[in-house]
C-alpha positions, 0 to 999 in steps of 0.5 A: 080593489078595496070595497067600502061596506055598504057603498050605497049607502055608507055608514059614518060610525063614530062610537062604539060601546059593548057589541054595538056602533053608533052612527053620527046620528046615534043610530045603533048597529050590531057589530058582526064584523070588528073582532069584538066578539069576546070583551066588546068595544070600551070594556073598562078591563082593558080600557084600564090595561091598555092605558097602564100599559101606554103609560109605561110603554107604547111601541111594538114587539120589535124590542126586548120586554119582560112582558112579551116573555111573560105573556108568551108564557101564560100563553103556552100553558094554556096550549098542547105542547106541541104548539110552545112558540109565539111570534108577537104581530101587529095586524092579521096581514103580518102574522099570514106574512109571517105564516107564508114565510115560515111554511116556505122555508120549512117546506122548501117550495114557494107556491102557493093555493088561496081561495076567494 
């Protein structure tokens, strides 16, 4: 069930740097599909950030941190009021998880519609 891109010819990528992957052989690819739309890959800002934070810290949102409070904070003033909780994921397939769950118990049904 799981699709390697470009089976016919698959693509060995080894570094990535700003919106570009590279290949084992330096070849130099735009990258259109790896979430890296807004800082790139190996931005030093958060390079540095996440190096601080590994150095203090390395583990999931399941244990209490002041920074998951305050993150939460700074990031519902930037939103309407309406929308003032955070749920902290580690994957997209864990927060749409999270999403069904939620939509069960607050509606009361379990059916479900998806699109392919």
């Amino acid at each position: 069930s799981c699709k390697v891109f470009y089976a016919k010819d698959p693509l060995k990528i080894v570094r990535a740097q700003g919106q570009y992957m590279f290949d084992e052989k330096g070849e130099k690819y735009l990258d259109c599909i790896n979430n890296v739309a807004h800082v790139g890959h190996s931005h030093p800002y958060v390079i540095k950030a996440a190096t601080k934070q590994m150095e203090l810290l390395n583990t999931n949102s399941r244990f209490l941190h002041d920074n998951l409070v305050q993150y939460a904070q700074r990031l519902t003033t930037t939103l309407p009021e309406k929308l003032s909780v955070c749920y902290f994921v580690n994957s997209g397939s864990e927060a749409n998880d999270l999403a069904l769950r939620l939509a069960r118990q607050y509606r009361g049904h379990q059916d479900v519609i998806t699109l392919e």
